[in-house]
N, CA, C and O atoms as CSV, one atom per row, in Angstrom:
chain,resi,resn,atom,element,x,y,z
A,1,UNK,N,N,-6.109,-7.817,-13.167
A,1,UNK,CA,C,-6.622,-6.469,-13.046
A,1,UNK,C,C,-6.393,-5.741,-14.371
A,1,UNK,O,O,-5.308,-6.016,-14.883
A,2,UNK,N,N,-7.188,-4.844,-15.077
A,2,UNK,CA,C,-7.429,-4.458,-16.001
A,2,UNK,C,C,-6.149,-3.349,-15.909
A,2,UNK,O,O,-5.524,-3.106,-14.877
A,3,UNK,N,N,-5.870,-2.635,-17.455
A,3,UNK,CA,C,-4.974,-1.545,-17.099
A,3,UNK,C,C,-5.294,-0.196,-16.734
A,3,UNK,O,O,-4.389,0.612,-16.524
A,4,UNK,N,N,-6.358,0.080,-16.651
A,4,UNK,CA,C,-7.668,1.378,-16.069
A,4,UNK,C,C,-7.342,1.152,-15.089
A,4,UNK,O,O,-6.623,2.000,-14.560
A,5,UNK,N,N,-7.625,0.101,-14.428
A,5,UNK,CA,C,-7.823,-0.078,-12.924
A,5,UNK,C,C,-6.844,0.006,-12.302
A,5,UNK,O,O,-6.762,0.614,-11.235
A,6,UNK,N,N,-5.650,-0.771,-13.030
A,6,UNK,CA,C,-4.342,-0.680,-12.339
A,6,UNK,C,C,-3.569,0.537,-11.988
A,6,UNK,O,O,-2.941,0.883,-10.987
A,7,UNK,N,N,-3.948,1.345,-13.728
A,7,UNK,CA,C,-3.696,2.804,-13.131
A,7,UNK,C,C,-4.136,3.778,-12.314
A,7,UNK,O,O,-3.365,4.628,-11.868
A,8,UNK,N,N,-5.579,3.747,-12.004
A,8,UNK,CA,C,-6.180,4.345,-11.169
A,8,UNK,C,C,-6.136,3.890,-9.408
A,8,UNK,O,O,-6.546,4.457,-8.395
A,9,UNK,N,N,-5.433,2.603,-9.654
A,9,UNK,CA,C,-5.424,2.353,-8.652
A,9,UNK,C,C,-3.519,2.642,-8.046
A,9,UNK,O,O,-3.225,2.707,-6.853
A,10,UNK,N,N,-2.576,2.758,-9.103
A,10,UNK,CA,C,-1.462,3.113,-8.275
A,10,UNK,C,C,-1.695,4.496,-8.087
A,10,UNK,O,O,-1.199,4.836,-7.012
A,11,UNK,N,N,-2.402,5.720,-8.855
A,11,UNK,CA,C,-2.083,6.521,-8.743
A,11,UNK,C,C,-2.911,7.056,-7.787
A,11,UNK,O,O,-2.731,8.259,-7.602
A,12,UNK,N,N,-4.062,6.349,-6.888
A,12,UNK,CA,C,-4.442,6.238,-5.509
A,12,UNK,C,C,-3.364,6.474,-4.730
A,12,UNK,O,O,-3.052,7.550,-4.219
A,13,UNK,N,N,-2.752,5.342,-4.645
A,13,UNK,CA,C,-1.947,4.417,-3.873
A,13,UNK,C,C,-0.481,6.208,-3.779
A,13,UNK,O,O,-0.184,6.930,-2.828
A,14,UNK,N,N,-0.088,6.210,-4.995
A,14,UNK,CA,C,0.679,7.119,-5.124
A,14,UNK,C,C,0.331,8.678,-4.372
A,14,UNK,O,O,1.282,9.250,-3.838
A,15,UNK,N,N,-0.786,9.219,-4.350
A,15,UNK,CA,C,-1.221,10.164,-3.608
A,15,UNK,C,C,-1.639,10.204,-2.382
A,15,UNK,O,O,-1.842,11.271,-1.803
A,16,UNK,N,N,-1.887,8.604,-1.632
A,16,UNK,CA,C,-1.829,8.580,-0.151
A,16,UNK,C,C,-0.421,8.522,-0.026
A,16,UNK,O,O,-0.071,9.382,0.782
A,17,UNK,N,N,0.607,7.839,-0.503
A,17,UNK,CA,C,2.195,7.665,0.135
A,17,UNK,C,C,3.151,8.315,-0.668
A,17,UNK,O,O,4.138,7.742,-0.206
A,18,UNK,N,N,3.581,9.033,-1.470
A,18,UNK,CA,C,4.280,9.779,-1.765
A,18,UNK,C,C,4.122,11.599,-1.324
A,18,UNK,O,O,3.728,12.598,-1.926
A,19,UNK,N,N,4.598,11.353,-0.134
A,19,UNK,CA,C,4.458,12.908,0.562
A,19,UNK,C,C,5.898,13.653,1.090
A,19,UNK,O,O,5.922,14.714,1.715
A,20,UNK,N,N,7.142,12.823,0.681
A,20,UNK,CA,C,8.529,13.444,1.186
A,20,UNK,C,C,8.965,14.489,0.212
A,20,UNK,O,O,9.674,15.446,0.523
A,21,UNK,N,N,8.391,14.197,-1.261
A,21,UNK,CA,C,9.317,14.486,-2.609
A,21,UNK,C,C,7.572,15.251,-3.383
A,21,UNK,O,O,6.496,14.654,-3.421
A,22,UNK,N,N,7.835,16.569,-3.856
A,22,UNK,CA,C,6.789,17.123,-4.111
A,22,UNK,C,C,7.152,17.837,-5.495
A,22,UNK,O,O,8.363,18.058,-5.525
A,23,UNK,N,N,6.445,18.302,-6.740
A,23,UNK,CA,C,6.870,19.149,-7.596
A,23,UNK,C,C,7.484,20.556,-7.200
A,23,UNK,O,O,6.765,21.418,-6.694
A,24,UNK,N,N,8.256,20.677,-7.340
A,24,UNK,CA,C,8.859,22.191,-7.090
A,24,UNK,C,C,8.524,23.265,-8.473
A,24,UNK,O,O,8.946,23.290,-9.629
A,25,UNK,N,N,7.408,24.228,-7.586
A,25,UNK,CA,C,6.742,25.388,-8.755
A,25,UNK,C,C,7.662,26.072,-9.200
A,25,UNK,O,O,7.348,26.847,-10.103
A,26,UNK,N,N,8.965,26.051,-8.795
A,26,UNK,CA,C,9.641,27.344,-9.653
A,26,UNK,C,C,10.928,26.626,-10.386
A,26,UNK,O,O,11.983,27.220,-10.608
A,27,UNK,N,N,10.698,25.392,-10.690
A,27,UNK,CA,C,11.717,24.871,-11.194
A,27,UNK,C,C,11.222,23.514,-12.072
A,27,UNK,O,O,10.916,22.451,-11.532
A,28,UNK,N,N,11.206,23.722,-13.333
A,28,UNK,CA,C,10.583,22.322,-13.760
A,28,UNK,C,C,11.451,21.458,-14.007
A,28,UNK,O,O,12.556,21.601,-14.529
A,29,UNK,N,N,10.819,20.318,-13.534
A,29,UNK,CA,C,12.056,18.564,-13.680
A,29,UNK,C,C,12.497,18.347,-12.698
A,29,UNK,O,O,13.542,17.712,-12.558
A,30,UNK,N,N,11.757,18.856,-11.689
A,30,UNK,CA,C,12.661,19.039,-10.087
A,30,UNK,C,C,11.383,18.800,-8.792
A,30,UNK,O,O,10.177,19.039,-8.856
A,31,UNK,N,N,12.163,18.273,-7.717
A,31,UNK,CA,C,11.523,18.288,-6.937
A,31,UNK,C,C,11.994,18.514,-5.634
A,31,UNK,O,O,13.167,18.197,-5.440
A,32,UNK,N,N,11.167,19.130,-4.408
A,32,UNK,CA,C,10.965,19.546,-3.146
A,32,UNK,C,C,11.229,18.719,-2.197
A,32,UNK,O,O,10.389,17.819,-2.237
A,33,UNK,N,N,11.993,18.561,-1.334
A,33,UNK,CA,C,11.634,18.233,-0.070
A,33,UNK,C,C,10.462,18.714,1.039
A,33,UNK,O,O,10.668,19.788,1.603
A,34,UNK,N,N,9.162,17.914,1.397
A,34,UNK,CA,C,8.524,18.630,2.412
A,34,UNK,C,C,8.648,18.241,3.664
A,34,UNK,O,O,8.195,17.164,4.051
A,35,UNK,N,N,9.476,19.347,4.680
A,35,UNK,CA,C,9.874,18.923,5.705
A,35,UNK,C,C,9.353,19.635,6.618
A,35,UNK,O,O,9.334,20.853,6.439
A,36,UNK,N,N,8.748,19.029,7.934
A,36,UNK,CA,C,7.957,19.470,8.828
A,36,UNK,C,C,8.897,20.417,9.919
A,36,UNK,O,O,9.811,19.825,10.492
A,37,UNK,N,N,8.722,21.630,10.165
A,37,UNK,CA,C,9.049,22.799,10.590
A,37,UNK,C,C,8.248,23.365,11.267
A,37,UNK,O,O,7.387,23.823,10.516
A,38,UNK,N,N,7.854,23.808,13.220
A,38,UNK,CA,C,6.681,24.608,13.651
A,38,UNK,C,C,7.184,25.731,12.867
A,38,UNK,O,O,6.433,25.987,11.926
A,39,UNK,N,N,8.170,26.456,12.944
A,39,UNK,CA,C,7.964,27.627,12.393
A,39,UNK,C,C,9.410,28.001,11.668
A,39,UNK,O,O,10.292,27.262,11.228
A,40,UNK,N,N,9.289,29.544,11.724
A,40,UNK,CA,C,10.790,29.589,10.666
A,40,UNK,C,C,11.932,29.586,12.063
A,40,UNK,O,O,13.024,29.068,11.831
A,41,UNK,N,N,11.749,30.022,13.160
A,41,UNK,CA,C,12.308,29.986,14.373
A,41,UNK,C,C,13.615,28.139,14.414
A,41,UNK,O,O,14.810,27.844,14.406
A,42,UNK,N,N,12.002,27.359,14.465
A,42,UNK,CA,C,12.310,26.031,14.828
A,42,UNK,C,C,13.356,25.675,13.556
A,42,UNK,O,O,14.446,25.136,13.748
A,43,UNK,N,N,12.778,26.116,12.034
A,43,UNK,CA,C,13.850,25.819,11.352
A,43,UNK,C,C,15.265,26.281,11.389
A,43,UNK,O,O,16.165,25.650,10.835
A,44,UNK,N,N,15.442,27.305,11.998
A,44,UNK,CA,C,16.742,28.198,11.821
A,44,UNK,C,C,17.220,27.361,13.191
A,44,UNK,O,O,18.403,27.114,12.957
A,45,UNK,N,N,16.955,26.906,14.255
A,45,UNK,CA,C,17.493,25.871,14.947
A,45,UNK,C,C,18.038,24.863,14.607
A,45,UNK,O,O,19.229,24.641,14.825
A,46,UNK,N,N,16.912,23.737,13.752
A,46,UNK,CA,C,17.528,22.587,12.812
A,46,UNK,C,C,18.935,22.892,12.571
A,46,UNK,O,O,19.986,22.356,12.921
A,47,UNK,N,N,18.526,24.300,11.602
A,47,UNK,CA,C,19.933,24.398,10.982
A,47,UNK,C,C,21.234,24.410,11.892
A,47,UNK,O,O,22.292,23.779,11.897
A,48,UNK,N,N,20.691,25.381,12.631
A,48,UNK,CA,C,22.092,25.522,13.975
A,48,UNK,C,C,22.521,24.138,14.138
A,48,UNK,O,O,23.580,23.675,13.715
A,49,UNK,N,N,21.396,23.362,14.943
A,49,UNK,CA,C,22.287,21.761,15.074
A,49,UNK,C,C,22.963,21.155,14.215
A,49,UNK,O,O,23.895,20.382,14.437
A,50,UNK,N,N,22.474,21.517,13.055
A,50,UNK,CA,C,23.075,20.657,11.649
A,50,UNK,C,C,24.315,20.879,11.692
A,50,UNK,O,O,25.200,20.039,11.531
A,51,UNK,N,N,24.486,22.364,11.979
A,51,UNK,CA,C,26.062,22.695,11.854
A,51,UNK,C,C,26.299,22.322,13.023
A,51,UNK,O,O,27.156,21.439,12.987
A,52,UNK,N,N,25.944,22.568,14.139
A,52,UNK,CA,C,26.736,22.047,15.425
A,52,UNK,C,C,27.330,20.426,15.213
A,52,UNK,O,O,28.421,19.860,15.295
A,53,UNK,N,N,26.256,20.147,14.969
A,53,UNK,CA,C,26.931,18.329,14.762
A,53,UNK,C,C,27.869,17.926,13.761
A,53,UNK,O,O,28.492,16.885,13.970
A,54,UNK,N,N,28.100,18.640,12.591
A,54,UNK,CA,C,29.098,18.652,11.737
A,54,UNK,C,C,30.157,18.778,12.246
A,54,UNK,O,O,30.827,17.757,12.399
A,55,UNK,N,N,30.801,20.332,12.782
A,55,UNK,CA,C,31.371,20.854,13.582
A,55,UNK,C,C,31.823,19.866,14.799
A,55,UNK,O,O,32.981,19.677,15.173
A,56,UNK,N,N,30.940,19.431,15.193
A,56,UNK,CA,C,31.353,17.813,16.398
A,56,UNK,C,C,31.890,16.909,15.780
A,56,UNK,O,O,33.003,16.524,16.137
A,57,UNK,N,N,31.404,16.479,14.965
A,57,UNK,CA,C,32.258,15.064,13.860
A,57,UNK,C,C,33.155,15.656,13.478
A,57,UNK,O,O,34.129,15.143,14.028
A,58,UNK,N,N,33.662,16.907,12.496
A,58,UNK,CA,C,35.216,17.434,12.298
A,58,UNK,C,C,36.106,17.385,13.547
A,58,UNK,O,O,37.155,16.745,13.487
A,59,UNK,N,N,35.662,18.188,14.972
A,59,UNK,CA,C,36.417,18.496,15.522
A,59,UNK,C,C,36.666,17.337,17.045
A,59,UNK,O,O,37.453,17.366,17.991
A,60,UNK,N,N,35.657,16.492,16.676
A,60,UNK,CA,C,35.714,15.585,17.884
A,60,UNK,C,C,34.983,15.954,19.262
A,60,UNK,O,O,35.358,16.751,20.121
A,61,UNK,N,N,33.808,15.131,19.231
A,61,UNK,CA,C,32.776,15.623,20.416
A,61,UNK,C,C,33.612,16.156,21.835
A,61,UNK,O,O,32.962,16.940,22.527
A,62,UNK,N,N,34.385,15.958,22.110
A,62,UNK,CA,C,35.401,15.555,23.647
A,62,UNK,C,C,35.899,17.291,23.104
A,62,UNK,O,O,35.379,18.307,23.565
A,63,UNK,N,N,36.823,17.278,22.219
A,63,UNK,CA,C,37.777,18.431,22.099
A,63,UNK,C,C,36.928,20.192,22.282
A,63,UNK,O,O,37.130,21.160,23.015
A,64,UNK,N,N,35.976,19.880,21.205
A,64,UNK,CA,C,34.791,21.224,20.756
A,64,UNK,C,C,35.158,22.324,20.209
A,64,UNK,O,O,34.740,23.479,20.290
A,65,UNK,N,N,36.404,21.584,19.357
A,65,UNK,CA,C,36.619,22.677,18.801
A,65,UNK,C,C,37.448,24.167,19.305
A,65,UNK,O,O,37.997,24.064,20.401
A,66,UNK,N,N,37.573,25.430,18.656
A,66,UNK,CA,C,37.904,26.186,19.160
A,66,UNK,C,C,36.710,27.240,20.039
A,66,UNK,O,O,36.954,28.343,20.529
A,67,UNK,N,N,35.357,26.485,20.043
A,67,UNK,CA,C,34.332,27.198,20.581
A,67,UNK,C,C,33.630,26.093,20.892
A,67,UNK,O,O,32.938,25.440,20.111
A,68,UNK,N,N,33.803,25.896,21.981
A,68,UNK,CA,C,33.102,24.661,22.491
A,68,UNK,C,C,31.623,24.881,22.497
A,68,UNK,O,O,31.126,25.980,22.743
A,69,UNK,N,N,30.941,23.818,22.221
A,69,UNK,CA,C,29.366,23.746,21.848
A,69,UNK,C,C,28.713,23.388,22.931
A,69,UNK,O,O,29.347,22.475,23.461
A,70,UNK,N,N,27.551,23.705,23.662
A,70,UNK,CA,C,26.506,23.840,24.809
A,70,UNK,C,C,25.583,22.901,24.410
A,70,UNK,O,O,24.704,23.064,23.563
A,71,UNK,N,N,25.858,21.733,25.169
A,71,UNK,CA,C,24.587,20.575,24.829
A,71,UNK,C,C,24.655,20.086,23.525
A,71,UNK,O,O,23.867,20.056,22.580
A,72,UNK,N,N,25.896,19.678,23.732
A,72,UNK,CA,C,26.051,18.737,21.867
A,72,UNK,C,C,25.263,17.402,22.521
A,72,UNK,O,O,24.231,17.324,21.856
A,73,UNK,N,N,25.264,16.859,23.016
A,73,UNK,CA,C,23.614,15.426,23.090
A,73,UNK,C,C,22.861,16.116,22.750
A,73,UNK,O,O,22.859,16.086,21.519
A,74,UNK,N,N,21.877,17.040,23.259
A,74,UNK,CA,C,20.657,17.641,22.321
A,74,UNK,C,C,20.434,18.033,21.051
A,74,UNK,O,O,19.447,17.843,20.341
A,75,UNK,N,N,21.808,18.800,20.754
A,75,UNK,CA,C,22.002,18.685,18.969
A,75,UNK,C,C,21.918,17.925,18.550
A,75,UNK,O,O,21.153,17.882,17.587
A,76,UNK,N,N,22.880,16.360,19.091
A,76,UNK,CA,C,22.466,15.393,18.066
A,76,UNK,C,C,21.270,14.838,18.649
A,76,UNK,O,O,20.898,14.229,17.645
A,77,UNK,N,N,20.481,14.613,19.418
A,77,UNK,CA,C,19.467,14.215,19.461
A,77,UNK,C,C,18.047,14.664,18.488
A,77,UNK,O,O,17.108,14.024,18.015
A,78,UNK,N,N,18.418,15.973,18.483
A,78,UNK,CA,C,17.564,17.060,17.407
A,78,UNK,C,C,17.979,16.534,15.982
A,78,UNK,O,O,17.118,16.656,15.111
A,79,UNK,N,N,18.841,16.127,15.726
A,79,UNK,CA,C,19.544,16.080,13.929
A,79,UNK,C,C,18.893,14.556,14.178
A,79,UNK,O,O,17.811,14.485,13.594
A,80,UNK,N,N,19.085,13.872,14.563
A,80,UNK,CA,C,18.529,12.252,14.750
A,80,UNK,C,C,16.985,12.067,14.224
A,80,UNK,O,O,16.630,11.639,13.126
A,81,UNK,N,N,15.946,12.629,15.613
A,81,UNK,CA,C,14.878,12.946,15.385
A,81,UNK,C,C,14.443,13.533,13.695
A,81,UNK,O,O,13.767,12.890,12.892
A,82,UNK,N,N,14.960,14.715,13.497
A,82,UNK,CA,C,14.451,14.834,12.233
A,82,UNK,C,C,15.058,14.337,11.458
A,82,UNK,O,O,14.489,14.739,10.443
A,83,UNK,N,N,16.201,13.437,10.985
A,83,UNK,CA,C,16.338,12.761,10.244
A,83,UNK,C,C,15.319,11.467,10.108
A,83,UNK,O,O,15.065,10.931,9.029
A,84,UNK,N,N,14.952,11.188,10.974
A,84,UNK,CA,C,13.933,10.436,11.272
A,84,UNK,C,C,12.820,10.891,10.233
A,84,UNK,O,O,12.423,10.464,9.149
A,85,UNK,N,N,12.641,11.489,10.701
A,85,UNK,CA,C,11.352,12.197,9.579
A,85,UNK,C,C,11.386,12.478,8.172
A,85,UNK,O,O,10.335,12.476,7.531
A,86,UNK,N,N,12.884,12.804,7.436
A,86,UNK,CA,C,13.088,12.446,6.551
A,86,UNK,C,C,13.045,11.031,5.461
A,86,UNK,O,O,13.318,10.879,4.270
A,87,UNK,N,N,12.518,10.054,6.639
A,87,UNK,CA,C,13.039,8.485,5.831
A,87,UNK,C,C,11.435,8.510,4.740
A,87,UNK,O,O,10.424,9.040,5.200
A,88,UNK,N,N,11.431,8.159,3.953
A,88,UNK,CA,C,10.476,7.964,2.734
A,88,UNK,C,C,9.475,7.063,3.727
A,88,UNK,O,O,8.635,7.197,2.837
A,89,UNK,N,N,8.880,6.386,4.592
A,89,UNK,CA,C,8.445,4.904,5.051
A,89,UNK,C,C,7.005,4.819,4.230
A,89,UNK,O,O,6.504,3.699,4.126
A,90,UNK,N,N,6.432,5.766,3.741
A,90,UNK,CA,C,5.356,6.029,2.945
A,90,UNK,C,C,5.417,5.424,1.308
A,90,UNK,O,O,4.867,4.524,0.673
A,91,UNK,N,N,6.514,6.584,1.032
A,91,UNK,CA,C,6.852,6.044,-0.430
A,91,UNK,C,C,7.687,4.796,-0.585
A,91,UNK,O,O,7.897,4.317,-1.700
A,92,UNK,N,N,8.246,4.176,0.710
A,92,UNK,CA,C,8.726,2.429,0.149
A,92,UNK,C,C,7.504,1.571,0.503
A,92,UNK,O,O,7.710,0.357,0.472
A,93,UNK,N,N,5.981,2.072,0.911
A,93,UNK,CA,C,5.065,1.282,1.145
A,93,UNK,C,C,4.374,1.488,-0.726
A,93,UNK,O,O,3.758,0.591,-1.302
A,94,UNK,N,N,4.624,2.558,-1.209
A,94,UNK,CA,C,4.400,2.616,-2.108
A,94,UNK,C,C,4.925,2.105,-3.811
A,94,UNK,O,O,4.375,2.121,-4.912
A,95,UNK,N,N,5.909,1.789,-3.434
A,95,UNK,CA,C,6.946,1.405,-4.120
A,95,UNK,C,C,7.071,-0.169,-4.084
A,95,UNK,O,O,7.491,-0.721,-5.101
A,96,UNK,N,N,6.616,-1.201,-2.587
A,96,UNK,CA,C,6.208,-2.812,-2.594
A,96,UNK,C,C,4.953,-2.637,-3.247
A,96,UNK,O,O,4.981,-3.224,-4.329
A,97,UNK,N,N,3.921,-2.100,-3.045
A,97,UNK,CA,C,2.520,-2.043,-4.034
A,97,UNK,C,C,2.749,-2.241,-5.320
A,97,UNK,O,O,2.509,-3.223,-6.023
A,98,UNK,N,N,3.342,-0.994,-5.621
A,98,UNK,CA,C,3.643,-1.148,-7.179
A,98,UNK,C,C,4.567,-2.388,-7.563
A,98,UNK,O,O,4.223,-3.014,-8.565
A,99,UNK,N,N,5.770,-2.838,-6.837
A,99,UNK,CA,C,6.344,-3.861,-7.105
A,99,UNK,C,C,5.307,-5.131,-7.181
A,99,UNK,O,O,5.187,-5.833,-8.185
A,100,UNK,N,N,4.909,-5.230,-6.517
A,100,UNK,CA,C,3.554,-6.771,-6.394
A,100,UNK,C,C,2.764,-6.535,-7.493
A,100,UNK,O,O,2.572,-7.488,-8.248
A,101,UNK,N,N,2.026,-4.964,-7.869
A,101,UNK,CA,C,1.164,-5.441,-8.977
A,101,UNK,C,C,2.636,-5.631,-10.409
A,101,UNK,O,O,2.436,-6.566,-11.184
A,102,UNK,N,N,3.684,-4.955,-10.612
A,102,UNK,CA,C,4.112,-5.180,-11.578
A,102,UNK,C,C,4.559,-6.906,-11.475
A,102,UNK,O,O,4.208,-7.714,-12.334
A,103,UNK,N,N,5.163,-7.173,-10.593
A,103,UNK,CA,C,5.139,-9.228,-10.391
A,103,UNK,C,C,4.015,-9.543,-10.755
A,103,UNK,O,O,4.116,-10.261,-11.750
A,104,UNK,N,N,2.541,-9.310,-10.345
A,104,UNK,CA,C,1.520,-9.937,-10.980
A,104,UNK,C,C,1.189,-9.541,-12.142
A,104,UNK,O,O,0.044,-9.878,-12.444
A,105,UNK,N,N,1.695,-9.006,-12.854
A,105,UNK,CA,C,1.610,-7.988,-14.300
A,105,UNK,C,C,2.415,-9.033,-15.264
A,105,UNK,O,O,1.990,-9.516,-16.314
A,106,UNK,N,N,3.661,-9.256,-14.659
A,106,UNK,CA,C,5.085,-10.237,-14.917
A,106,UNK,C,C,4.382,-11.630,-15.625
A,106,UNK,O,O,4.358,-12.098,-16.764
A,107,UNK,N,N,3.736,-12.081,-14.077
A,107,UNK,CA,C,3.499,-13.782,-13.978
A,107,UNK,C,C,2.759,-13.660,-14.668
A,107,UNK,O,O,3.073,-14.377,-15.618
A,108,UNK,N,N,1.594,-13.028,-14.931
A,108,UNK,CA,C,0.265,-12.528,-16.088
A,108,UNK,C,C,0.262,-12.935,-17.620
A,108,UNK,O,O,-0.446,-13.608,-18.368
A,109,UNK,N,N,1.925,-11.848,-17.737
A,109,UNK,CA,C,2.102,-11.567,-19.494
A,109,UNK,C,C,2.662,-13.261,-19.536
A,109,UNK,O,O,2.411,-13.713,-20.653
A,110,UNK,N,N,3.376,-14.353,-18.594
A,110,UNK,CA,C,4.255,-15.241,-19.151
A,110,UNK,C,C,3.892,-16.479,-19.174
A,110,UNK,O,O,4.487,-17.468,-19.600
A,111,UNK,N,N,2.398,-16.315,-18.460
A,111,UNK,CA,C,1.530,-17.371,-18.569
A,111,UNK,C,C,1.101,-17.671,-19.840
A,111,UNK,O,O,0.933,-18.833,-20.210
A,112,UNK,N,N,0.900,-16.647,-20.583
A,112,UNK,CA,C,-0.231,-16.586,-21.993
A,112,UNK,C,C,1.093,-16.935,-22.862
A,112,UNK,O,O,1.015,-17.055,-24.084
């Protein structure tokens, strides 16, 4: 494959599967997390669980601390789930692509 092609073709490849990690406009050299949120409501929940489940691992799910927590399974079920959604599975499909054409790039240059 030519090197036009190759480039036009990861940087296809790169704009269907790289969607976790985004340029961040107010900061150059940096980048964004884009994380799926219905609203600012649902996010300010996330957060609550985040801390609730912290708060559970310091203080020991059983004990609860000095303020015991209401439905710690659903917290962590909630922190689970969207961690879930955090995993790249896009950009490591993107990342074997590019690995295979750079191997055939490899075997290419060591033939000649």
């Amino acid at each position: 494959m030519k090197k036009k092609k190759k480039y036009k073709y990861l940087k296809q490849v790169g704009e269907d599967h790289l969607r976790k990690l985004k340029p961040n406009p107010h900061f150059k050299n940096n980048q964004q997390v884009c994380f799926p949120a219905q609203s600012h409501l649902h996010l300010m929940f996330l957060i609550e669980d985040l801390i609730k489940v912290s708060v559970m691992a310091l203080n020991g799910i059983e004990r609860g601390g000095d303020r015991p927590l209401k439905e710690p399974e659903r917290s962590i079920s909630e922190i689970l789930k969207h961690a879930l959604d955090l995993l790249p599975l896009e950009e490591a499909e993107f990342i074997d692509k590019t690995m295979a054409l750079l191997s055939e790039e490899s075997s290419t240059n060591t033939e000649h």
